[in-house]
C-alpha positions as CSV (number, residue, x, y, z in Angstrom):
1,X,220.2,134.3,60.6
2,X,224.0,133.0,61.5
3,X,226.4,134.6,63.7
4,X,226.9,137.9,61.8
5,X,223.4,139.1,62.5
6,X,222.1,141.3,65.6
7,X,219.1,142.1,67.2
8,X,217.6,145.4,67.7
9,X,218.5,145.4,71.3
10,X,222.1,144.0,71.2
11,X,222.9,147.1,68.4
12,X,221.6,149.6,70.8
13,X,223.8,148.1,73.7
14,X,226.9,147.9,71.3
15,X,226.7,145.0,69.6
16,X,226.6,141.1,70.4
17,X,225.7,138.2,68.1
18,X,222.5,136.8,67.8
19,X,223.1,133.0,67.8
20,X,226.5,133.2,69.0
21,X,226.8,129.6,69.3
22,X,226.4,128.9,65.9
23,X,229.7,128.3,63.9
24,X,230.8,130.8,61.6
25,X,230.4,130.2,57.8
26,X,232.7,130.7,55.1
27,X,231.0,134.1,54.3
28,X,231.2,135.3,57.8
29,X,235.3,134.4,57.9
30,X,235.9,135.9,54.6
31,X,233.8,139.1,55.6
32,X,236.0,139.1,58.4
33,X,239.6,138.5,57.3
34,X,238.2,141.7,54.5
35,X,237.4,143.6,57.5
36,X,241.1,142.8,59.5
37,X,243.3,143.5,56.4
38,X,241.2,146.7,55.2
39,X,241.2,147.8,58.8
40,X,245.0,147.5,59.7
41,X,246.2,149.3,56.5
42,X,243.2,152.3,57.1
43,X,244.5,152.4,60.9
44,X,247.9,153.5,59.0
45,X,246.7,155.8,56.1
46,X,243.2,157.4,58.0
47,X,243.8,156.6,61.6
48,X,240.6,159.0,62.8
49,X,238.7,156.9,59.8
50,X,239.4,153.7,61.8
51,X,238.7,154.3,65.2
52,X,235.0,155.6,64.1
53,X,234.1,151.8,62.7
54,X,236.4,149.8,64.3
55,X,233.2,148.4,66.6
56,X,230.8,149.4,64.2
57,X,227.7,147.1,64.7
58,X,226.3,145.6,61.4
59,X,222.4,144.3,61.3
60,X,223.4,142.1,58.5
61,X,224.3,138.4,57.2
62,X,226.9,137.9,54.8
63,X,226.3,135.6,52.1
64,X,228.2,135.1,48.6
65,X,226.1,136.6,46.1
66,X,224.9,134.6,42.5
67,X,228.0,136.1,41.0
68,X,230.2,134.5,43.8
69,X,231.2,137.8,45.2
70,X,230.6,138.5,48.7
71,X,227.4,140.5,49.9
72,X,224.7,140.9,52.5
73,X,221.3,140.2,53.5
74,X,218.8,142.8,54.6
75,X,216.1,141.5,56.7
76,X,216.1,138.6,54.3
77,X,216.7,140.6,50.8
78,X,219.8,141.0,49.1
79,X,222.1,144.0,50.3
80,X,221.5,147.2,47.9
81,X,218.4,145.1,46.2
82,X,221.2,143.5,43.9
83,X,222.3,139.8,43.7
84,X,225.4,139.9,41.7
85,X,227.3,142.6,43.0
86,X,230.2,142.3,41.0
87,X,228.8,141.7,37.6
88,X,226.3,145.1,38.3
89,X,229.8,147.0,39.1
90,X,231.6,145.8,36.0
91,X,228.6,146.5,33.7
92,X,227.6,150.1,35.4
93,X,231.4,151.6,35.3
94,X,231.9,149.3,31.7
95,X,232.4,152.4,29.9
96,X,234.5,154.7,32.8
97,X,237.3,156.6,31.5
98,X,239.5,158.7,34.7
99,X,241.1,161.2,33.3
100,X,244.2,162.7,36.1
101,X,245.6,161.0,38.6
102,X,242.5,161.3,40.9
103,X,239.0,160.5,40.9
104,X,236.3,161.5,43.5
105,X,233.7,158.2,43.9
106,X,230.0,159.6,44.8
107,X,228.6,157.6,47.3
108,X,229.4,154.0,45.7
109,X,226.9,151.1,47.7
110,X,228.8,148.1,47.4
111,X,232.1,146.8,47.4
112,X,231.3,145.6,43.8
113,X,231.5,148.8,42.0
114,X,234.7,149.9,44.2
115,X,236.3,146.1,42.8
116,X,234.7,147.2,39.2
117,X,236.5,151.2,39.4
118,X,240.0,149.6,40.4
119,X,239.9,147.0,37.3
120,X,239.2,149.6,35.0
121,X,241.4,152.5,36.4
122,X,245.6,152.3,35.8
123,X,247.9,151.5,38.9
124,X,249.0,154.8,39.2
125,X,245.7,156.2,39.6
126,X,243.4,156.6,42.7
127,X,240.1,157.0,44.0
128,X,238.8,159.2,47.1
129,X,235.0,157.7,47.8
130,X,233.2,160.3,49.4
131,X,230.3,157.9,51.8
132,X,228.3,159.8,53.8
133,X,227.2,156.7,55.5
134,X,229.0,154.5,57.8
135,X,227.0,151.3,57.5
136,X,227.3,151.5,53.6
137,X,231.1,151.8,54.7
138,X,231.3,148.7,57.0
139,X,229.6,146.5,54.4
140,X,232.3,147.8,51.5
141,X,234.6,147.1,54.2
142,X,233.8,143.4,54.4
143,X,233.0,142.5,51.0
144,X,236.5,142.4,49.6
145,X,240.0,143.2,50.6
146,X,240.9,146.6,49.2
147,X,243.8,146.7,51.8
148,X,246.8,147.1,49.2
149,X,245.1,150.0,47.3
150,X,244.4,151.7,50.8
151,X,248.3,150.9,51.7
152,X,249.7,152.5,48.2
153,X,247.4,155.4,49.0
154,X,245.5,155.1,46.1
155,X,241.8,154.2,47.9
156,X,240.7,156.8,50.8
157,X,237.3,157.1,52.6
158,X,235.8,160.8,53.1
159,X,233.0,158.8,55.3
160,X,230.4,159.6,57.8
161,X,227.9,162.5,57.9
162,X,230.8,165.5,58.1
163,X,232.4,164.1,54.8
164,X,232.9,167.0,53.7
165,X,235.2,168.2,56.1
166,X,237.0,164.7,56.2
167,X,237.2,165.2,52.3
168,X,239.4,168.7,53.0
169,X,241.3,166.7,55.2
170,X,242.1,164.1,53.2
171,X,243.8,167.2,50.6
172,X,245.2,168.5,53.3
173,X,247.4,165.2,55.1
174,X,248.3,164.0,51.6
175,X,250.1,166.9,49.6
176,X,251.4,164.6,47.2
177,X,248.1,163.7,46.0
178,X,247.1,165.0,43.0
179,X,243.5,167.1,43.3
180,X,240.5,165.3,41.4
181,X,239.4,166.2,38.0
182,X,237.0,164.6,37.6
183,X,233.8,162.9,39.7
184,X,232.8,159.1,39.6
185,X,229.4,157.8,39.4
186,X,227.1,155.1,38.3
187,X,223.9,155.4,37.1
188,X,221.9,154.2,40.7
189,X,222.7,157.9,41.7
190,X,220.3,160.4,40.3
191,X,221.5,164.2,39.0
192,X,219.4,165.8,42.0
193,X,220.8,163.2,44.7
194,X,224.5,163.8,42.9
195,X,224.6,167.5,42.7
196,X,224.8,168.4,46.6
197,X,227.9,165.9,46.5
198,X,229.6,168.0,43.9
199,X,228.7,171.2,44.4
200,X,230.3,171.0,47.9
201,X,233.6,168.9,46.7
202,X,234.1,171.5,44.2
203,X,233.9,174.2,46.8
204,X,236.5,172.1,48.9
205,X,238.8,171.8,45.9
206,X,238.9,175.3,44.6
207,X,239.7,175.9,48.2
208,X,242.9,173.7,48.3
209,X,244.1,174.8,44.9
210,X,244.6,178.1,46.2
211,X,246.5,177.1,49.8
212,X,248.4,174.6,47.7
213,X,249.3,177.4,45.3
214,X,250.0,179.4,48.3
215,X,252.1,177.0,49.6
216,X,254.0,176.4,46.1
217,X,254.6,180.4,45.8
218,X,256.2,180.2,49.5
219,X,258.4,177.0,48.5
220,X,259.8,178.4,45.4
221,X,260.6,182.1,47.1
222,X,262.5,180.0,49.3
223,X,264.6,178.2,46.8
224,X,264.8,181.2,44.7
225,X,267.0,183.0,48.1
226,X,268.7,180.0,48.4
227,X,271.9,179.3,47.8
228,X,273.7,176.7,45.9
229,X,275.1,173.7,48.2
230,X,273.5,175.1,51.0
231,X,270.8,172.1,51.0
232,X,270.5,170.1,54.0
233,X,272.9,167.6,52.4
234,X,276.4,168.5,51.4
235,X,277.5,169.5,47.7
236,X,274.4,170.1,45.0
237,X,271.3,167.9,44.6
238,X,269.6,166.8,42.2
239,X,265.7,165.8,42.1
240,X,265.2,162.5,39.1
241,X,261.4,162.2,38.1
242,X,261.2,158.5,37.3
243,X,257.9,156.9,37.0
244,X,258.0,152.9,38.8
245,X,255.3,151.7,36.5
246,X,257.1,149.7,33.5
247,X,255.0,150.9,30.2
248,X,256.7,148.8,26.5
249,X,256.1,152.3,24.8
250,X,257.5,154.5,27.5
251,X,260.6,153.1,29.6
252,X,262.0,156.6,29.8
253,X,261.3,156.1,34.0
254,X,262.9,152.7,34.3
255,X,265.9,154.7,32.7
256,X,266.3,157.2,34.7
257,X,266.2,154.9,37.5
258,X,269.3,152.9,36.2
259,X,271.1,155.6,35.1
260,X,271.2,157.4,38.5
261,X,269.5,155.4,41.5
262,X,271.9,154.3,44.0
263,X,273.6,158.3,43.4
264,X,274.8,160.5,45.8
265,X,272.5,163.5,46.8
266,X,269.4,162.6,44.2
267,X,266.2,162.0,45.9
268,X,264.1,160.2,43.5
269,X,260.3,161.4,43.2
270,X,258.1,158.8,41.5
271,X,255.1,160.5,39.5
272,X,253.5,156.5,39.1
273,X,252.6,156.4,43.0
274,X,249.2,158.8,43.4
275,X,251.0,160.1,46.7
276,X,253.7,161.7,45.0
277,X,252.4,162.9,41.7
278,X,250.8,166.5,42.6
279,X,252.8,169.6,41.7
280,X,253.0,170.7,45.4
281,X,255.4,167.0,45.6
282,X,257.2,168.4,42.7
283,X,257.7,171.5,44.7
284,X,258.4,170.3,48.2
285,X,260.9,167.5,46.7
286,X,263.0,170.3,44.9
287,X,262.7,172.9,47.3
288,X,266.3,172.3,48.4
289,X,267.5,170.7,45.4
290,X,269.9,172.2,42.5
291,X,268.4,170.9,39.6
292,X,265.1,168.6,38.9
293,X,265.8,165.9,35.8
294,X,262.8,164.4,34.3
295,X,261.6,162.8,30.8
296,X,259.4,164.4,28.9
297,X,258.2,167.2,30.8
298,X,259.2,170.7,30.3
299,X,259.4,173.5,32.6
300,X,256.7,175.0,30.8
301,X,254.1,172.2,31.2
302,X,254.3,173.3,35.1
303,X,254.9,176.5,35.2
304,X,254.9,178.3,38.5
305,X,256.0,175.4,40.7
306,X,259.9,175.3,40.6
307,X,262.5,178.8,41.3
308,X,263.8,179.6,38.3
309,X,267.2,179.3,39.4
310,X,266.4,175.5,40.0
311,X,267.7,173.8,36.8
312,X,265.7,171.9,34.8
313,X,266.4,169.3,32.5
314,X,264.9,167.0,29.9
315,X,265.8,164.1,29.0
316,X,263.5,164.1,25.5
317,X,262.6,160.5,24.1
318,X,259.5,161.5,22.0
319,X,259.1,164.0,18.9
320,X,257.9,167.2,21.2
321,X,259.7,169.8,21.8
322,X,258.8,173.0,24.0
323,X,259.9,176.6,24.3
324,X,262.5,177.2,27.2
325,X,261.1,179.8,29.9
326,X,263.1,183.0,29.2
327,X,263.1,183.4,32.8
328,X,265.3,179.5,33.5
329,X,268.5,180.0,31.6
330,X,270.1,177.0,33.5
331,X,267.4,174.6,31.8
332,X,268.5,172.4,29.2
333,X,267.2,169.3,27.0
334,X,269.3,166.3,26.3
335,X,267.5,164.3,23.6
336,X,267.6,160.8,23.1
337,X,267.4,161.2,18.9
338,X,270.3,163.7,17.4
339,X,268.2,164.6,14.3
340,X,265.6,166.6,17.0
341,X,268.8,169.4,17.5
342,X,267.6,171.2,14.9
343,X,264.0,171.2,15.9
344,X,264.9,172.3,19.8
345,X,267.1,175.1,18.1
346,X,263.4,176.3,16.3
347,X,261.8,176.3,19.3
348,X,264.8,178.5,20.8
349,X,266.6,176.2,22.9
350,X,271.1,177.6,22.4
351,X,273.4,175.0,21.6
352,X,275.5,175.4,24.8
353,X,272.0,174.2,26.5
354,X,271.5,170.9,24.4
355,X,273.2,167.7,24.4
356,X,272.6,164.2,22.9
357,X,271.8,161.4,25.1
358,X,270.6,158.1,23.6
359,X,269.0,155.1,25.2
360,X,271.1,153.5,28.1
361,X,271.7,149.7,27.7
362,X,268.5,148.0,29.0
363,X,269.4,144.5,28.9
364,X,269.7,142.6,32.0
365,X,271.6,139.7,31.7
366,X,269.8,136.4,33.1
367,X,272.3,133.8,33.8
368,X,271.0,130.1,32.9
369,X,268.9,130.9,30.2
370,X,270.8,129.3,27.4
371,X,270.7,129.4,23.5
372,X,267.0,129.2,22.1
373,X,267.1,126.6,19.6
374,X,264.4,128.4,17.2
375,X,264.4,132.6,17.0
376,X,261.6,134.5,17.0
377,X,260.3,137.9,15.9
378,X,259.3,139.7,18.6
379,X,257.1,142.7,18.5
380,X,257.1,144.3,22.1
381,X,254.3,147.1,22.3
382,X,251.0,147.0,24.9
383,X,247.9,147.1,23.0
384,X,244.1,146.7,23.4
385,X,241.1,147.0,21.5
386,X,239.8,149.6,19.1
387,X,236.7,149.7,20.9
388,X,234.9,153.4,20.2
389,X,235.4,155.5,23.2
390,X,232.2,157.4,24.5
391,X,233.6,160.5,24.1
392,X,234.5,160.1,20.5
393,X,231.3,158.3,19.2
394,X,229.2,161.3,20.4
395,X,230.5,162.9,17.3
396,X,229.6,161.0,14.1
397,X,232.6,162.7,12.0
398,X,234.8,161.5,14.9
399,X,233.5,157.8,15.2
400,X,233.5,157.6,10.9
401,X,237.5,158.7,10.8
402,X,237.9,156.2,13.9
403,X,236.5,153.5,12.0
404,X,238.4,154.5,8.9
405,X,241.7,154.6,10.6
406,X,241.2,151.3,11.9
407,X,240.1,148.9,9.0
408,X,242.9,150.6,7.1
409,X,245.7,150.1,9.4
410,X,244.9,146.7,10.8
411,X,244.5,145.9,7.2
412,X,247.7,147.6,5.6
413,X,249.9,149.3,8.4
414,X,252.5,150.5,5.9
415,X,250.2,152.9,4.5
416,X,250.4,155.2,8.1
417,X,254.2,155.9,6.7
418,X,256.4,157.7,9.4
419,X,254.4,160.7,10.3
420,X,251.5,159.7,12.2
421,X,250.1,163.3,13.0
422,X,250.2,164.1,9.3
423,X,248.7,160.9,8.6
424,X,245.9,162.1,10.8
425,X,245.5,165.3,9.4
426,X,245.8,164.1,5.9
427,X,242.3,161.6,6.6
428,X,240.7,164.7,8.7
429,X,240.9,166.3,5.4
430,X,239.8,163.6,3.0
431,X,236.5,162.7,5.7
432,X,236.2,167.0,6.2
433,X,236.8,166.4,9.6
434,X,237.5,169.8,11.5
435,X,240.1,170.6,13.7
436,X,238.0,172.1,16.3
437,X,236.9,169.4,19.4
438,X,238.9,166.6,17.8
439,X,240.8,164.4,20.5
440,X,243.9,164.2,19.1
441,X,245.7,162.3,22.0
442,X,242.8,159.6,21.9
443,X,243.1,159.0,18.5
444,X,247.0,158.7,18.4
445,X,247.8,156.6,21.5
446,X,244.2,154.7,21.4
447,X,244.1,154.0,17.9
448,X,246.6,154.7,15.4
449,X,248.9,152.9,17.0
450,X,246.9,150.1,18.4
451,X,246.1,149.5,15.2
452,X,249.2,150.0,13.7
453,X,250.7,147.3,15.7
454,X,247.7,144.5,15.2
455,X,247.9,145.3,11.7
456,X,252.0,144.6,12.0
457,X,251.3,141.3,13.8
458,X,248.7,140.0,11.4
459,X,251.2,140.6,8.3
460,X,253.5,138.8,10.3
461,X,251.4,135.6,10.6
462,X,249.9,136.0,7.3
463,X,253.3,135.4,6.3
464,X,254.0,132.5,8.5
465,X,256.9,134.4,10.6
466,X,257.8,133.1,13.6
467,X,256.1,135.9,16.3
468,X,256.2,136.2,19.5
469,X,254.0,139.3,20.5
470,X,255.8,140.6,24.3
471,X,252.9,142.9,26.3
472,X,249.6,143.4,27.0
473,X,246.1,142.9,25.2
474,X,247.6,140.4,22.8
475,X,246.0,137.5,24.8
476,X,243.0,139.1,24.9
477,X,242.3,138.7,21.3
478,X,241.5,135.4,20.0
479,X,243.9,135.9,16.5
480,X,246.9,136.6,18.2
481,X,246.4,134.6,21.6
482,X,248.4,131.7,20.1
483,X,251.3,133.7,20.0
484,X,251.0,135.9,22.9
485,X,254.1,136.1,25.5
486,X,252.1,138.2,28.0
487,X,252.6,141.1,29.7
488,X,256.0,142.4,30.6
489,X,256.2,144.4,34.1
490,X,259.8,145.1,34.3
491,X,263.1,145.3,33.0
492,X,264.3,142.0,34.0
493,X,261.2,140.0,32.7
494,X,261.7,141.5,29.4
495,X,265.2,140.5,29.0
496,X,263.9,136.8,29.8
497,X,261.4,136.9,26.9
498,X,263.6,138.7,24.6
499,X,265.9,135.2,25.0
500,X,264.0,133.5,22.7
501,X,263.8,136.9,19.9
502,X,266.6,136.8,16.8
503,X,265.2,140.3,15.9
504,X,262.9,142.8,17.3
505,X,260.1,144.6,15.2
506,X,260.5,148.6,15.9
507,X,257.4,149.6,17.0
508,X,257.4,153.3,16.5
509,X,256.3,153.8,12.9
510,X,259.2,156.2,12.7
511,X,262.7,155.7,12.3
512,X,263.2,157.7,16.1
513,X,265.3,156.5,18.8
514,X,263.5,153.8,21.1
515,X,263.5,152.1,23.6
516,X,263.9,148.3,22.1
517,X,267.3,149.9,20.4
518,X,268.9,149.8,24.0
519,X,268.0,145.6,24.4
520,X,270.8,144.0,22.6
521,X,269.1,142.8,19.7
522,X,269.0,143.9,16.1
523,X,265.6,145.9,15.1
524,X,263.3,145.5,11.7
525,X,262.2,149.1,10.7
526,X,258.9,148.8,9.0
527,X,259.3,152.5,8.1
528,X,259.7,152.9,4.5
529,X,258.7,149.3,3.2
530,X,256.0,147.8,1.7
531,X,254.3,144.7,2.9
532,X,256.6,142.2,0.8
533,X,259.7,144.4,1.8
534,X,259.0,144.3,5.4
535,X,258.5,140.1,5.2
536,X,261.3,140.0,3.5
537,X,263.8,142.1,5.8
538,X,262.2,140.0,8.9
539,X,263.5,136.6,7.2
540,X,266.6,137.5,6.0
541,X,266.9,139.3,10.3
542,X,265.8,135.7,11.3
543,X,268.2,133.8,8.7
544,X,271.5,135.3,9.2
545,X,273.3,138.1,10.8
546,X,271.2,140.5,12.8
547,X,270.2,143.7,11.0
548,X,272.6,146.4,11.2
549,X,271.9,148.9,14.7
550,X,271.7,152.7,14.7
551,X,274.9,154.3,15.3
552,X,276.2,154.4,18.4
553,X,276.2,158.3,19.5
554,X,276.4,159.3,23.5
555,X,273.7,157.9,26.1
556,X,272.1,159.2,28.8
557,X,274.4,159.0,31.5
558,X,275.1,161.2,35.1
559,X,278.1,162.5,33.6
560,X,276.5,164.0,30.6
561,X,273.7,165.4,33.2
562,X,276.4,167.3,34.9
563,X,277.7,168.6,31.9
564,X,274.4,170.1,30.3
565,X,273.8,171.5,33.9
566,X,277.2,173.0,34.3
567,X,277.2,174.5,30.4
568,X,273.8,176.1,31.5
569,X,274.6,177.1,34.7
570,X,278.0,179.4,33.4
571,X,275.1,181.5,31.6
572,X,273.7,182.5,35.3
573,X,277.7,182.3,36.8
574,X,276.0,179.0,38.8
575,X,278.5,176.6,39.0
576,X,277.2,173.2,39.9
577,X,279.0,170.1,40.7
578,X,276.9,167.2,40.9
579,X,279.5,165.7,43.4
């Protein structure tokens, strides 16, 4: 044993080394500096949670397991029975899915399958582990260094034998935080050693829905009486939803954020951080404010949470449209694509409550990066693989259309046309695939497009273009890894890559307004060509004169905000400023 184990006797007088005048090993200062950096940022975010194990004794000696990830011994065997960790995490959660914002971890054993949830969940998701025991807890504790997840708030501990209460408290001191939807677990935990877990977090959730919802009710009667200008800030506020995480197919938050950061009397609320991304944060963030703008999201997608005398505006960069709440007559929608008016007008949105809004210039200019001497075709657009997901193959009509779609796209992606939800429909019905239970969401965003985009990129190379493919995934897969850029995580990277582009491939299969029309480059709409056309346009984009732009109409700016809210707010004699 080295200088991490105890005996018997020194655990029962508080703790003490056994063999203290051995010299640490490497495992015992890396289980240590884990320890320090996990403990400072849980003495910030669970301060009660830290002073239970901050002298937590631990009967154990850390070793690095056969998959090189940290672990323990146990009286001589490996901690949890398992000798790679790691490797058993990523292969027991291969397959997880989190749906929400928030998922609740059952009683994980090692620091291996907490390392294996993060890699597969997105950055603005987060994980409550609910361990009943706090030895499991100091081990986790040691084994890696989950300090920045604990410091964004996206990694809390509902630990000790009272979890359960802890768990309500955790709901309780972070409002912001989204309620879980859905429970976490690997196969090592039974159904009959699982079910006590959930049947007592699903009691503790049902019963913080309803103070949340009593506490939403009291914040929107308040705003409701309030008012106008009477905020704690002088003149009318505004609320901007803008999400921080940079996304090629959705830059709607990065946007926002350059059109009004930096403004007077907007507090910016940012959906991608977990600790703001619950309707009560929506709520609480408003509850003084004028008007809420956000992309995307209707009033009618949260009903219930803001007064109706709160404004609400859309900025509308994608193809859906919803009903306006009869009871809001200050909302309004400003969309990013002019041919959409008539479609809001259907859905009975009035004229005096729409305006158009394009894309705002995105480009940021990076001094010193010269002329390129050769230009490429860039195609910028995330992807990853078609890989079945577990939901859909449970269905053998569902898994037969997925497999359809994708050998047709990645083999001809002209044939999807510009309609993607009626090319969906139109293979339901040649495969007599019923409506009912289908995933349409999954099938859009996981593999239509996916596959749209690798089957772009491989006619591209068949061709001998010169690509550059800007995102994610792409070096993942062996046939486009040669020509992979990498991912992009923010405005200014992109406009670095984009230095070496002569033309941009449009990566909505549709002729709508997009993002990559607001980077300064000209764009190649597939849309409407077949294979040779679309190899054709690319060369002639790459030869001479960029291709021609769309129109230039009015962009989103804070002026045109003020406008839409002061033509809405005349219907409900509201003036509003925005000053």
């Amino acid at each position: 044993m080295n200088s991490t184990a105890f005996t018997i006797a020194q655990i029962l007088a508080g703790g003490g080394a056994a063999g203290a005048d051995l010299p640490p090993t490497e495992a015992d200062r890396q289980a240590n500096a884990n320890f320090q950096a996990n403990f400072a940022a849980l003495a910030r975010s669970q301060p009660d949670l830290a002073g239970r194990i901050e002298r937590l004794p631990l009967p154990l000696e850390f070793v690095f397991g056969r998959d090189g990830a940290l672990t323990a011994h146990d009286d001589g065997g490996w901690w949890t029975g398992c000798s790679v960790p790691l490797a058993a995490g990523r292969e027991l959660l291969k397959t997880l899915e989190l749906n929400g914002v928030v998922g609740c971890y059952v009683n994980p054993t090692h620091a291996g399958q907490l390392r294996a949830c993060f890699e597969r969940i997105a950055s603005s998701q987060a994980v409550v582990a609910i361990i009943p025991d706090f030895l499991t807890l100091g081990v986790i504790l040691r084994c890696d260094d989950f300090s920045r997840a604990i410091q964004a708030g996206r990694l809390l501990f509902a630990a000790g034998w009272d979890w359960a209460q802890r768990l309500a408290e955790i709901f309780q001191n972070h409002p912001g935080l989204p309620l879980p939807q859905q429970f976490i677990r690997t196969a090592l935990l039974e159904d009959e050693h699982l079910q006590p877990f959930t049947i007592e977090a699903q009691e503790i959730v049902s019963a913080e829905t309803v103070r949340r919802s009593g506490r939403i009710a009291l914040l929107r009667s308040q705003a409701q009486r309030r008012r106008p200008g009477t905020g704690p800030h002088n003149g009318d506020r505004w609320v901007a939803v803008a999400g921080s995480e940079f996304k090629l197919g959705d830059m709607a938050g990065p946007a926002l954020s350059v059109v009004l950061a930096n403004s007077g009397n907007i507090t910016m609320l940012d959906p991608d951080d977990p600790q703001q991304a619950s309707p009560l944060s929506v709520a609480a963030a408003a509850a003084q404010a004028d008007a809420i703008v956000v992309a995307d999201v209707f009033r009618t997608d949260m009903p219930d949470v803001l007064a109706s005398r709160t404004a609400w505006i859309t900025w509308v960069t994608k193809d859906r449209l919803a009903r306006p709440d009869a009871n809001a007559p200050g909302d309004g929608v400003i969309l990013a694509d002019s041919r959409w008016a008539v479609a809001a007008m259907e859905v009975g949105w009035s004229p005096n409550r729409i305006e158009i809004g394009g894309w705002p210039n995105l480009s940021v200019g990076v001094a010193g990066c010269g002329e390129a001497k050769i230009k490429l075709l860039g195609l910028a657009a995330d992807t990853w693989t078609l890989d079945i997901p577990a939901h859909i193959k449970q269905f053998s009509s569902h898994r037969l259309l997925w497999e359809t779609i994708v050998d047709e796209l990645t083999s001809d992606p002209l044939v999807l046309g510009a309609q993607p939800r009626e090319y969906l429909r139109e293979r339901m019905a040649q495969l007599d695939v019923k409506e009912e239970g289908l995933d349409r969401a999954s099938f859009l965003e996981r593999c239509i497009y996916p596959a749209y985009h690798q089957g772009l990129a491989a006619l591209a190379l068949r061709a001998a273009l010169p690509l550059v493919l800007l995102g994610r995934g792409w070096k993942q897969m062996p046939e486009f890894a040669p020509h992979a850029g990498g991912p992009i995580r923010g405005l200014q990277p992109l406009s670095i890559a984009l230095g070496v582009c002569g033309a941009l491939i449009h990566p909505s299969p549709d002729s709508a307004a997009h993002p990559v029309e607001a980077l300064g480059l000209g764009i190649v709409q597939p849309a409407g060509l077949t294979p040779q056309g679309f190899v054709e346009t690319a060369r002639r984009a790459l030869r001479g004169p960029s291709p021609p732009k769309r129109p230039q109409t009015a962009v989103l700016s804070r002026a045109l905000i003020e406008k839409l809210i002061n033509a809405a707010a005349n219907s409900q004699s509201r003036p509003i400023s925005g000053q």
